[in-house]
N, C-alpha and C positions, 0 to 999 in steps of 0.2 A: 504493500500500500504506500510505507514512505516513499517508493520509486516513482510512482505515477501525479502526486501529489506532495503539496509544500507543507512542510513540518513550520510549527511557531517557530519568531524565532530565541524566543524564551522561555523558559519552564522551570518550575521548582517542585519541588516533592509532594504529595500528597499522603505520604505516611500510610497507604494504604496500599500493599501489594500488589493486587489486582489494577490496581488502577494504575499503579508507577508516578509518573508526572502531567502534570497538568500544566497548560499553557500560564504563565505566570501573574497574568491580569485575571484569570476564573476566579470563584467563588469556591471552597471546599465544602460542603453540604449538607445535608440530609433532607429529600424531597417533603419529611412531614412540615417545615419551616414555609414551604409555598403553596400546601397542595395538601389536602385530604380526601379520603373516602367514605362515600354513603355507600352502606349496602342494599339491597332489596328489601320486600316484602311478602311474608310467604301467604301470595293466595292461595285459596282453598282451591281446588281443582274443580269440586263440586260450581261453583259461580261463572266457570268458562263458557263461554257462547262462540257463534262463528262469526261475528262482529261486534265492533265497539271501539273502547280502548285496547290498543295493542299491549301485551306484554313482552317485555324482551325476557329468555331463557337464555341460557349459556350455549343451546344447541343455535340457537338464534346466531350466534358470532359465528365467521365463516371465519376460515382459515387465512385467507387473504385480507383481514381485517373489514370488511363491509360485516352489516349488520343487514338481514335480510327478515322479512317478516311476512315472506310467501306463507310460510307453513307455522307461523305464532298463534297463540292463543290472546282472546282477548275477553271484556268483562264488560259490562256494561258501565256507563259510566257513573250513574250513581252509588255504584260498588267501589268504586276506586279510595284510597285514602282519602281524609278531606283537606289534610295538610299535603303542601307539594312536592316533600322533600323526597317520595319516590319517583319523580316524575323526570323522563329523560328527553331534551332537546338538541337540536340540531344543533353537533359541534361538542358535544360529552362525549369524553372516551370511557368506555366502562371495559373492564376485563373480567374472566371467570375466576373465582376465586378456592373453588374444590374439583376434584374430580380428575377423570384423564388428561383432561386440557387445560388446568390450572395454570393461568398465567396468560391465556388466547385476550390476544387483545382486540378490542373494535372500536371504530370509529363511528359515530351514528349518523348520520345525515339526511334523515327524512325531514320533509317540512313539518309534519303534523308531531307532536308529543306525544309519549309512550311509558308506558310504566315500567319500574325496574322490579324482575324477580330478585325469589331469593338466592342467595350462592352469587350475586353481580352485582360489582361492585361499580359503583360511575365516581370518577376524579373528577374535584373542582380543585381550580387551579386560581394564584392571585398574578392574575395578570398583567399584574406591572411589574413580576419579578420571572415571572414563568411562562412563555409560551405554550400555546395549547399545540400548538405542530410542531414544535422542538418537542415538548415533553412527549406525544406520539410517537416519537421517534427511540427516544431513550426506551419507553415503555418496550420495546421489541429489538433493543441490545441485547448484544450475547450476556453481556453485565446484567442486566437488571433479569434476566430470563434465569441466569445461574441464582441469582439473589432467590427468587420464589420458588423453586425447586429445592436449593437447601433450607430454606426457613419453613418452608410448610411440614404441617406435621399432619398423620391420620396414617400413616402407613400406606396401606392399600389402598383408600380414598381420601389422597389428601387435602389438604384444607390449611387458609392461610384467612387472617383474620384481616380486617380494614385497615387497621394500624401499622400492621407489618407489613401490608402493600407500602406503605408512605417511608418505611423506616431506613430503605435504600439509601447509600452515600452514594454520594458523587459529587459531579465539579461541574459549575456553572458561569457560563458567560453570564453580559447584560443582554436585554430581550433583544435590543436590536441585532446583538449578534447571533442569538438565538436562532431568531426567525431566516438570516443569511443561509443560517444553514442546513436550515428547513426546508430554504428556497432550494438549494443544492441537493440535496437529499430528495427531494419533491422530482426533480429532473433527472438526474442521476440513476434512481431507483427503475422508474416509470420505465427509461431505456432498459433496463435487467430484467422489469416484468414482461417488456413485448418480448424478449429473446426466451425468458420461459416460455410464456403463452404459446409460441413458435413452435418451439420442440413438445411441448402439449398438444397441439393441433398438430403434429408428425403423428406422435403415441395414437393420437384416435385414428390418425387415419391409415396406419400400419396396421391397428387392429381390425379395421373396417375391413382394410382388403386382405388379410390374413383369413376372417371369415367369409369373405366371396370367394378365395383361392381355394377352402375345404370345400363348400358350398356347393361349386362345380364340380368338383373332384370325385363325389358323394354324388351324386345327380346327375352330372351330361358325362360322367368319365373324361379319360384323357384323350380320346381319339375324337379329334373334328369332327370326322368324316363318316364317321358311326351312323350307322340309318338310326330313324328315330320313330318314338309311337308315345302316343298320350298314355301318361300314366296313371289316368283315373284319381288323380287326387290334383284337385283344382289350379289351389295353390303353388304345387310341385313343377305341374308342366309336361313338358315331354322329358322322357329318361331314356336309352340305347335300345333299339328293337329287342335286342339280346338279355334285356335283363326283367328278372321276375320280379313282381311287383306281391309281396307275400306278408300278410297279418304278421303283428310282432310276435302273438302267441303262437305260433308256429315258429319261433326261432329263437325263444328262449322260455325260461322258468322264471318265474317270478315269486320268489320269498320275501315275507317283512321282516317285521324286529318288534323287539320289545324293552321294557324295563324294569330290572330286578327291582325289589323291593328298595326304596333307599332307608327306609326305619333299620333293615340289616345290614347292618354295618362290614358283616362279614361277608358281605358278595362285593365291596367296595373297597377293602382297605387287601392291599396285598396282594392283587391281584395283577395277574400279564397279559389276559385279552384283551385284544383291541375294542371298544364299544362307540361305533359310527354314532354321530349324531350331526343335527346339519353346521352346528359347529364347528366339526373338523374337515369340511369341505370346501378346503381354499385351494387347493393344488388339483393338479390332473391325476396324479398316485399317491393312495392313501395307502402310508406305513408305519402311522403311527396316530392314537389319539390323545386326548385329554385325560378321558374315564378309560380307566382299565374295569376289569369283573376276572372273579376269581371262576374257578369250574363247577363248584356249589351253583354259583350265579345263573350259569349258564341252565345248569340240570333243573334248575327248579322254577325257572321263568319263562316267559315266552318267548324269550330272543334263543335265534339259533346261529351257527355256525353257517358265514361264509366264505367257500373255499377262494382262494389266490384268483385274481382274473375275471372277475364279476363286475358290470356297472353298479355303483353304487350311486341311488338317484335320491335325492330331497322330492317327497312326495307332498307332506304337509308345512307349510312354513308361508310367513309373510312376503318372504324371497322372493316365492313365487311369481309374483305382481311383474315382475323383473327378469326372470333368469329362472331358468332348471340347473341347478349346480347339481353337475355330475363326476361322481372321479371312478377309476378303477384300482382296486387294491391288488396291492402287490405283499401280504401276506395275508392269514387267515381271520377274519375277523368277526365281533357281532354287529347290531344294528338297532337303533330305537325305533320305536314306533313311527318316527314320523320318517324310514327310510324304506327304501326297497332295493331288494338285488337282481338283478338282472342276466342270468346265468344261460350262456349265446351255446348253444349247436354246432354241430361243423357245418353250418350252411352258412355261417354268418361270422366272420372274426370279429371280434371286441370293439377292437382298435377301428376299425372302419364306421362299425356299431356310433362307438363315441363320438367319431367325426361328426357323422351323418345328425346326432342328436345336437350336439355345440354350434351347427353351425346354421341349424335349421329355429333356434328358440323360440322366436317369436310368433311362428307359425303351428308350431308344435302345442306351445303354451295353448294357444285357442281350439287347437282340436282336440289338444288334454284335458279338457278341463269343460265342465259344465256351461255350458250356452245361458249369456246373462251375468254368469254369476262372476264376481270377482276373485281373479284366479288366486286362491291360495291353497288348493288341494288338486292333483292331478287323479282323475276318475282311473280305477282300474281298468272299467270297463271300453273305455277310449282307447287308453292306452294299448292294453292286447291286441284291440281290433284296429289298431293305424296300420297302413299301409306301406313298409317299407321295401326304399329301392338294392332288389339286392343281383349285384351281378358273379360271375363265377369266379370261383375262390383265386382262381390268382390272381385274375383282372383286379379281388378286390387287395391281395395283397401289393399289387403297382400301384394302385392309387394309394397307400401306407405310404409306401416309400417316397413317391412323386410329395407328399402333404410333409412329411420328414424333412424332405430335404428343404421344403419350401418354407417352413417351419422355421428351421435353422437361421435361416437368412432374416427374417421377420425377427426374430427373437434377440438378434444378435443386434439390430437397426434399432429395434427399441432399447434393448441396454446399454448403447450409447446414447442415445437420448437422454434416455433415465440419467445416466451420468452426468450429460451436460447438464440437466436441470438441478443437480444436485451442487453440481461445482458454481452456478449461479447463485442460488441460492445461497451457497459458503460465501460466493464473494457478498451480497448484499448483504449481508449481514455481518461481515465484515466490513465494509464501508460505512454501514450504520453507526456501530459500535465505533470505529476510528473515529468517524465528526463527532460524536456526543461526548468524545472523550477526551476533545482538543487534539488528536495526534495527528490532523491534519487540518491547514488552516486554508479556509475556504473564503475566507472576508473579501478577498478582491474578486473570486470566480465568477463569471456570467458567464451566459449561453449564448454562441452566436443563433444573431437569423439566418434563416434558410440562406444559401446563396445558390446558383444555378452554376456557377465553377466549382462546386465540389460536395459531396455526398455528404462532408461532416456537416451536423448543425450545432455543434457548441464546442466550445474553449477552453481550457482549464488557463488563468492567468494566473503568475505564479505573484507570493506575496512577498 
């Protein structure tokens, strides 16, 4: 960072490790000196309606710091407190103050006012010592991020009180230089987010045509030239003259699952079977879960043993709405209630099986699932009787390998992605942290205008 930008050209100690030196005209600090927090109000759940006053939640803060309130709950308003001190306006930064995302910060910016839950805390800041877009800034430093992750307490769900959001040191310019470097930070960033957003909009659309590439693979095959005939299922299309168009219960078994008692402790504790739940369905091979069961567990409930090489499908789940998450396991395992196994014939490989399911979702989902209803259970009875395309076993074995290879490439396009987004990320927030920290002096910086002789549009002017 010191390479690409100007260092003060003075500094003295701040007596505080983490921080080193500070530019020699800052303030040595403690934000409760300019700045406190309100926290929420815990409404009743029972009082929520589908209009009114808005309430912000902590699910409410996005990740990118917007505050969004598509999916908020709200109250009527003669429900609301009658004093205004929960009430949040345009230009309050509140952050979460418990939970996984303890410390997610947001910016609010709706014209209308909104009420603060509980667990969310909103900063008021005195303004003629504290900027409100400097201190956004600090709030989402590596500094101030490490500060609420070691000070919060609750263990597994933890939790940081109002006080100790404020209790953070640090070192402060005057506002006018504050806001300088807001102004830099404001511009500066903005370019980091379009280069994410970029490589974001890659990631969807590698995955977009990773699913058209199985899509056809599963469906018209690899040969062009292939004669072709209606495959009696609408949606589908035409599929290869050559290939049988055959009910899924004709090409595999289908097993549930169940779950042992949890009052006995003894089917739970000590145990090495695997036991699916839609929890452990985030990969395409499942070898391992969360819940183990011992063999008591097994003999005495309704889950049974599924052998190596079975789809394992999320049958009942809110997921649904969304996505059939499907994997196949690769050792022996059980299954809850809300799974099903899927145990393919030699007329039909697995792997082709899976393709053909993953890549077909959206379609599937509505012919799985009850006419009307909102999809959060796939019907057996649909299910057995769809119609899938199946051609001869090595044909289906080349379209494996043909989806393999192609797979590879995709996978590999997106992990560089994923990396740049990551190494982005590192720098903004490394940039953040340098300005709010004095280690890089921004006071003379502006941004050129557009010019038509050259692509850059801004400057760094050294101090």
């Amino acid at each position: 960072m010191a390479g690409t930008y100007q260092a003060y050209p003075e500094y003295k100690d701040s007596d505080i490790a983490w921080l080193d030196v500070i530019p020699k005209h800052w303030i040595f600090t403690e934000l409760k000196r300019y700045s406190s927090v309100q926290g929420g109000y815990a409404f009743s759940s029972d009082s929520f309606i589908d209009a009114g006053k808005a309430i912000i939640r902590i699910g409410d803060i996005k990740q990118d710091g917007s505050i969004s309130l598509d999916s908020c709950k709200y109250i009527k308003s003669e429900d609301a407190p009658k004093h205004g001190q929960y009430e949040v306006c345009s230009g309050d930064l509140l952050m979460a103050m418990t939970g996984a995302t303890i410390g997610k910060a947001g910016w609010f910016r709706e014209s209308a006012p909104a009420l603060l839950n509980q667990r969310v805390g909103s900063f008021k800041c005195n303004k003629s010592h504290l900027s409100y877009s400097f201190f956004w800034y600090v709030l989402n430093s590596s500094g101030y991020q490490e500060y609420i992750r070691l000070t919060a307490f609750g263990g597994a769900q933890p939790n940081i009180s109002d006080a100790a959001m404020v209790g953070y040191q640090t070192a402060l310019p005057f506002v006018a230089e504050q806001q300088k470097i807001a102004n830099f930070l404001d511009h500066e960033t903005a370019k980091i987010d379009t280069l994410i957003e970029k490589q974001q909009q890659l990631i969807k659309l590698l995955k977009e045509k990773r699913q058209a590439v199985i899509s056809h693979a599963v469906t018209k095959g690899l040969n062009p030239n292939a004669p072709m005939r209606d495959s009696g299922v609408e949606w589908l299309g035409e599929v290869p003259e050559h290939w049988k168009m055959v009910p899924l219960k004709y090409l595999c078994n289908f097993s549930g699952g169940g779950t042992p008692s949890k009052d006995n402790l003894s089917y739970w504790t000590g145990g090495s079977i695997p036991w699916v739940s839609p929890k452990d369905m985030k990969s395409f091979w499942v070898s391992d879960t969360q819940d183990k069961l011992t063999e008591s567990a097994v003999e005495e409930s309704s889950t049974n043993y599924v052998e190596v090489g079975a789809i394992l499908m999320v049958v009942r789940s809110g997921i649904l709405q969304r996505t059939i998450p499907i994997a196949i396991n690769t050792v022996r395992v059980t299954l809850n209630q809300d799974m099903k196994a899927l145990r393919f014939n030699e007329r039909i490989d697995v792997a082709y099986a899976a393709n053909y399911i993953i890549s077909n979702v959206s379609s599937l989902l509505l012919e799985w699932s009850k006419e009307g209803a909102t999809v959060e259970s796939i019907e057996q009875e649909y299910l057995s009787g769809s119609l899938i395309p199946v051609p001869p076993k090595q044909e289906q074995n080349s379209i494996n390998e043909q989806i393999k290879k192609r797979m590879d490439v995709f996978t590999k396009l997106e992990s560089r992605a994923s990396k740049g987004i990551a190494l982005l990320q590192e720098r903004r927030t490394a940039l953040i942290s340098a300005a709010v920290t004095g280690k890089i002096d921004v006071r003379n910086w502006q941004a050129l205008q557009p010019s038509n002789k050259s692509n850059n549009n801004y400057k760094e002017v050294a101090a």
